[in-house]
C-alpha positions as CSV (number, residue, x, y, z in Angstrom):
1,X,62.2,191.0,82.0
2,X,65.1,193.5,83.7
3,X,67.5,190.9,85.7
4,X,69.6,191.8,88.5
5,X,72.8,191.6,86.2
6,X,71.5,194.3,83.9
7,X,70.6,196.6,86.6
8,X,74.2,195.9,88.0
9,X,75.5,197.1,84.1
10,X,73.2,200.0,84.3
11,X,74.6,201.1,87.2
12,X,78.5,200.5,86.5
13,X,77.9,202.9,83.4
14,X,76.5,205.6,84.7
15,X,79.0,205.8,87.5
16,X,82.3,205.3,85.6
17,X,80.7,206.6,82.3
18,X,82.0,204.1,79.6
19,X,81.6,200.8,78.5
20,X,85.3,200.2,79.0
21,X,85.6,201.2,82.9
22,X,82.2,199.7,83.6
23,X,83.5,196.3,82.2
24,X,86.7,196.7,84.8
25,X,84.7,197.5,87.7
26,X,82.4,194.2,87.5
27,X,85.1,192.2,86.1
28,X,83.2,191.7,82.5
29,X,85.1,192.3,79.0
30,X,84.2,195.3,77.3
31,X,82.2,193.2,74.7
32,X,80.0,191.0,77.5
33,X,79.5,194.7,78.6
34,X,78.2,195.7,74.7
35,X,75.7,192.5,75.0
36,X,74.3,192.6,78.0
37,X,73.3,196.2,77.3
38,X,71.6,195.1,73.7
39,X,69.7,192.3,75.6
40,X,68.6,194.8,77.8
41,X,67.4,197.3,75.0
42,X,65.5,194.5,73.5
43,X,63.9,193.5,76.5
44,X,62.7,196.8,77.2
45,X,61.9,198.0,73.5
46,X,64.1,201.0,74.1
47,X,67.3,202.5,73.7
48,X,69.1,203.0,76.9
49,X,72.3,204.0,76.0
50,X,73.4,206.8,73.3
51,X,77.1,206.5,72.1
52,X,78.9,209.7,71.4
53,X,82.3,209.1,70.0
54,X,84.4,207.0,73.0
55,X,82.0,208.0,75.7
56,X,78.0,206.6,76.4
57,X,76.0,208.9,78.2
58,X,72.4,207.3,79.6
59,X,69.2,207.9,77.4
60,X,65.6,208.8,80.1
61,X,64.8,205.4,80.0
62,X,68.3,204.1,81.2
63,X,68.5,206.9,84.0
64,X,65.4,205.8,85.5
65,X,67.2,201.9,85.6
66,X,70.2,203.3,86.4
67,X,68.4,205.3,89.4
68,X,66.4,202.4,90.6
69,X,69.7,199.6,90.5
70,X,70.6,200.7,93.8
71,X,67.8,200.0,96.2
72,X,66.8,197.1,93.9
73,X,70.3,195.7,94.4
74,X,70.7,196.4,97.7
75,X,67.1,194.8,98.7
76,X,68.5,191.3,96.4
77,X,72.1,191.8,98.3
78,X,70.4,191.7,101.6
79,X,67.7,189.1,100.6
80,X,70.7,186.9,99.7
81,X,72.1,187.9,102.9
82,X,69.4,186.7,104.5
83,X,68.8,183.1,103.3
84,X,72.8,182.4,103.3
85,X,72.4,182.8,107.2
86,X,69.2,180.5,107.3
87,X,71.0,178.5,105.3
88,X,74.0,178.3,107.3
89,X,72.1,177.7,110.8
90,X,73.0,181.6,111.6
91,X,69.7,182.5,111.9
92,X,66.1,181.5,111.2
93,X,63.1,180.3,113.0
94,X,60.9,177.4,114.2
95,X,57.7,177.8,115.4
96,X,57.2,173.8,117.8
97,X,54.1,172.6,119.3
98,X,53.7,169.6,121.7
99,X,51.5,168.2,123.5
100,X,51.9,168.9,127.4
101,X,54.2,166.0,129.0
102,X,56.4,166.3,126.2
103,X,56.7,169.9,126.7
104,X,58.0,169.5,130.1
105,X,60.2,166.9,129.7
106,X,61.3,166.3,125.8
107,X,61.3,170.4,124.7
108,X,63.1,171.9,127.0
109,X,66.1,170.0,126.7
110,X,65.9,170.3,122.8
111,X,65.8,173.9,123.1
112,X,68.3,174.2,125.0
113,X,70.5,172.2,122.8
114,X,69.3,174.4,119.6
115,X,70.4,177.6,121.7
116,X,73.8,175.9,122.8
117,X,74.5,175.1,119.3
118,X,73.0,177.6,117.0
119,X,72.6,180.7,119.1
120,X,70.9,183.0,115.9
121,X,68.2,180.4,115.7
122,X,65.2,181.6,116.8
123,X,62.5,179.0,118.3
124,X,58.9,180.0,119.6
125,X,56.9,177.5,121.1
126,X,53.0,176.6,122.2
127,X,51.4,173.3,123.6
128,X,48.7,171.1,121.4
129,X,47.2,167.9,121.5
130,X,47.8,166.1,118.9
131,X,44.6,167.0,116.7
132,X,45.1,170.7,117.5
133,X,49.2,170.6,116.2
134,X,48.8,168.5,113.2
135,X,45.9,170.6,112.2
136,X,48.0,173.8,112.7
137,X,51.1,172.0,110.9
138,X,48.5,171.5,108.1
139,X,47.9,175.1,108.5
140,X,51.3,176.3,107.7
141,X,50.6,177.8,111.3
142,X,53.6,175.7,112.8
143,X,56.8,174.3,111.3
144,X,57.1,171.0,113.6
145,X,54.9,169.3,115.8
146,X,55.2,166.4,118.5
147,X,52.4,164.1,119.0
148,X,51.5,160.8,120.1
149,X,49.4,158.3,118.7
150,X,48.5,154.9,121.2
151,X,49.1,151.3,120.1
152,X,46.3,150.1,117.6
153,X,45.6,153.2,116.3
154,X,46.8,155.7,113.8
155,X,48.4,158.9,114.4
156,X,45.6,161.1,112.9
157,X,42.4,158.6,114.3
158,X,40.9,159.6,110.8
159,X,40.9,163.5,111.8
160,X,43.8,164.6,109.1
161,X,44.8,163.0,105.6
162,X,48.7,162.8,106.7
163,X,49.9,162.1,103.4
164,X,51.7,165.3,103.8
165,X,53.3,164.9,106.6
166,X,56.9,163.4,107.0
167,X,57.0,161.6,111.2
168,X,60.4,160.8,113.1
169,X,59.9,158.3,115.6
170,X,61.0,159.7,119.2
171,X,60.3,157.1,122.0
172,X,58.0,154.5,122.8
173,X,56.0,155.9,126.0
174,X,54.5,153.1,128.7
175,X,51.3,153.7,130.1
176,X,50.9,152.5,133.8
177,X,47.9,151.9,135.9
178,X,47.8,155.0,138.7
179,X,46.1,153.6,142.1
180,X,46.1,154.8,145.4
181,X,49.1,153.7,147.8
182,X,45.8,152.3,150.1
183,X,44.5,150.5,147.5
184,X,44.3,146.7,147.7
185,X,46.6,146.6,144.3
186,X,48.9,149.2,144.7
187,X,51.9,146.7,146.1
188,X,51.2,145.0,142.6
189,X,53.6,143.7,139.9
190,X,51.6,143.8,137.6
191,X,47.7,144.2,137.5
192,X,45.5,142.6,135.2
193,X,43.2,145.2,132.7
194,X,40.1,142.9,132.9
195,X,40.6,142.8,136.9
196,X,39.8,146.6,137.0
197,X,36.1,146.4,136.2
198,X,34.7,147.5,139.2
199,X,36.5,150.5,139.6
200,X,35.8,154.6,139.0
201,X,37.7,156.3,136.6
202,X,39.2,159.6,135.9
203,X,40.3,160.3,132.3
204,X,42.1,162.5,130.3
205,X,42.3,164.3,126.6
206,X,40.1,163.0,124.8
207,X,43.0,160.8,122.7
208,X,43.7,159.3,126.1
209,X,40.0,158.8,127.2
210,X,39.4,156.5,123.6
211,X,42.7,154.5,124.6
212,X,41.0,153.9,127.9
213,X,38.0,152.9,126.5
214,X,39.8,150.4,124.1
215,X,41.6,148.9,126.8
216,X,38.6,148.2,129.1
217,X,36.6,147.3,125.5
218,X,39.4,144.8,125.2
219,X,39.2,143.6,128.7
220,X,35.5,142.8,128.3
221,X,33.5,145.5,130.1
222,X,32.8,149.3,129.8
223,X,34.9,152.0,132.6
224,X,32.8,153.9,134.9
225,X,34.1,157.3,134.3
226,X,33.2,159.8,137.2
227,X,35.9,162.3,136.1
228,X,37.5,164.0,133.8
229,X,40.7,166.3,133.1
230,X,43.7,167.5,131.0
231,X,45.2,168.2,133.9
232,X,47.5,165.6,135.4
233,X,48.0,167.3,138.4
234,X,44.6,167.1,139.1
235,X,44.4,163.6,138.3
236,X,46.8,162.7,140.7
237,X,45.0,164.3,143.2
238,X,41.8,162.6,142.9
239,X,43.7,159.3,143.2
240,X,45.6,159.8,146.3
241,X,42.3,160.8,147.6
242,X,41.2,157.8,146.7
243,X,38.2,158.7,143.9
244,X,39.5,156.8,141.2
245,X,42.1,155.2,139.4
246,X,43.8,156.5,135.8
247,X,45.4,155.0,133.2
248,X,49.0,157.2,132.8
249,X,51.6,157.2,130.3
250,X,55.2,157.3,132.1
251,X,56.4,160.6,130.6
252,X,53.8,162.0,132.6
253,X,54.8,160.4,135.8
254,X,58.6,161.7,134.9
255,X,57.4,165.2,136.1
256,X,53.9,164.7,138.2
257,X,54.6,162.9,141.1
258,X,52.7,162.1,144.4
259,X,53.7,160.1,147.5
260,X,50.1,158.9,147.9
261,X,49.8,157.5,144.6
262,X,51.2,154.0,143.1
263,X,52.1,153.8,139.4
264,X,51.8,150.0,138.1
265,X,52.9,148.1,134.9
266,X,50.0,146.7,133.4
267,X,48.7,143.6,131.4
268,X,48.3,143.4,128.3
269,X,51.1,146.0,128.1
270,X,50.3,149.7,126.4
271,X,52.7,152.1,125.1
272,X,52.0,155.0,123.0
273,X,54.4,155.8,120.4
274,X,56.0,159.9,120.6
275,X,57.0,161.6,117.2
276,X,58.0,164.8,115.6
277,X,56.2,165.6,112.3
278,X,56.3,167.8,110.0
279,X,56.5,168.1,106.2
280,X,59.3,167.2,103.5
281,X,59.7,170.9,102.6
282,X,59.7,172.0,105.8
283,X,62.4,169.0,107.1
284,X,64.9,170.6,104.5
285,X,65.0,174.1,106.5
286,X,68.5,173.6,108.1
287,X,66.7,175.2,111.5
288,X,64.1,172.9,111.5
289,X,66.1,170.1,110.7
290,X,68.1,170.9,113.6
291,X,65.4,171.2,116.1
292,X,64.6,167.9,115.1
293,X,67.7,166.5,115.8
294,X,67.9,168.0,119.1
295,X,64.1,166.1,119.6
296,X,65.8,163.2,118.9
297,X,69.0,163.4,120.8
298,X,66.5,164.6,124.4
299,X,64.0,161.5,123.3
300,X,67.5,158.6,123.5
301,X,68.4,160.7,126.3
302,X,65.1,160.2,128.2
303,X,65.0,156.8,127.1
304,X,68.2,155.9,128.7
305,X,67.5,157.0,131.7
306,X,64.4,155.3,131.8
307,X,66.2,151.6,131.5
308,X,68.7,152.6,134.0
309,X,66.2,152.9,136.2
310,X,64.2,150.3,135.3
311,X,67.0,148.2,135.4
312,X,68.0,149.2,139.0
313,X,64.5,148.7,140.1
314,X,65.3,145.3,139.1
């Protein structure tokens, strides 16, 4: 009903007290000046500005506009403000969530490409699985998520509709057969799924205990599994102690190491497939679209390293 342009005329008037010098100061003709105020009246239902002679004074009614233009205009002014510098990558926010290997070896070195590049950009971050950061991305409780999702399967294993959802491939992530170094495989080349029967287990998340329990499915037999945890750490511990062997993706392994423990490539092959996801709306938000650009950029970086070395090990 009252637009920012007529509160802007309000104002003009009733500090430089005529038609004529309120038209200079916004850069209007006199006449634009004339209409605007009419359109105003009749919007309103009420006369806002008494002529007398060359001069207008303000009726009650165009006081109170006149009194309320300035911190209306100033709130718009700043508003404006505001989204120019989201716009223009000189501020905003992301709020990230990965799941934990990515968040020690992807993330950081987005972030700190984000920060390098668009210092006003604000990014918080927390860890998920993959169920827990789609749901929250569903949510509207986080603006970009990466997840994985294993060969064979889909990324939301029938727990979220992901029609909404907008996915950037990242890398493709090979999982690798953990053993003890005294185990009677662990000089391997390559070790056989279905020659694993016999052994004990330790798995996972719960994503990464169903992809173990498809690959021994597939292999012909059910895995013994004595333990279970999220936390690799641990898992490596339990194999160089010799109480199992794991199933581990490679990203893991980039920053969980132990000298006791042999990671082996394994047949069939398994890889899981990293992405960043997050909505079409949300993929528009120049700080968003820039974190995901700096996902991709760490992911081709971590991928090259990985054939260099693979290629050296060659």
């Amino acid at each position: 009903m009252i637009d920012a342009a007529g509160l802007r005329v309000m104002r003009a008037i009733a500090d430089e007290g005529s038609f004529t010098a309120a038209a200079l100061s916004l850069g209007y003709s006199q006449p634009a000046i004339s209409q605007m105020v009419r359109r105003l009246e009749t919007r309103t239902g009420t006369t806002l500005v008494e002529r007398i002679g060359r001069s207008v004074r303000l009726t009650e009614a165009g006081q109170v506009l006149a009194r309320h233009a300035g911190p209306v205009l100033s709130a718009l002014d700043a508003a404006e403000e505001e989204v120019a510098s989201i716009a223009g990558l000189r501020s905003g926010r992301v709020r990230l969530m990965a799941f934990p290997s990515a968040s020690a070896t992807l993330v950081p070195k987005a972030l700190a490409k984000v920060k390098a590049e668009h210092p006003g950009v604000s990014i918080t971050f927390s860890e998920g699985e993959p169920r827990e950061s789609l749901a929250a991305l569903r949510a509207g409780e986080c603006d970009l998520a990466v997840a994985f999702v294993y060969e064979g399967t889909d990324l939301g294993r029938g727990e979220e509709d992901l029609d909404a959802f907008v996915t950037t491939p990242l890398l493709d992530d090979e999982v690798l057969l953990a053993v003890p170094n005294t185990h009677a495989l662990a000089h391997s080349k390559n070790v056989d799924m279905a020659a694993l029967k016999d052994e004990t287990w330790i798995a996972g998340c719960p994503r990464c205990r169903g992809h173990l329990l498809q690959l021994a499915s597939t292999a012909g037999y059910v895995p013994d599994i004595a333990y279970e945890t999220e936390d690799y750490v641990a898992v490596m511990g339990l194999i160089a102690e010799g109480l199992g062997v794991a199933v581990i993706p490679d990203l893991i392994l980039k920053t969980v190491h132990h000298e006791d423990v042999a990671a082996l490539p394994m047949t069939p092959a398994s890889r899981r497939h990293i992405v960043a996801v997050t909505t079409p709306d949300l993929q528009r938000v120049p700080a968003v679209k820039a974190t995901l650009d700096a996902l991709v950029e760490s992911a081709r970086s971590t991928s090259a390293k990985t054939r260099t070395k693979a290629a050296a090990a060659r």
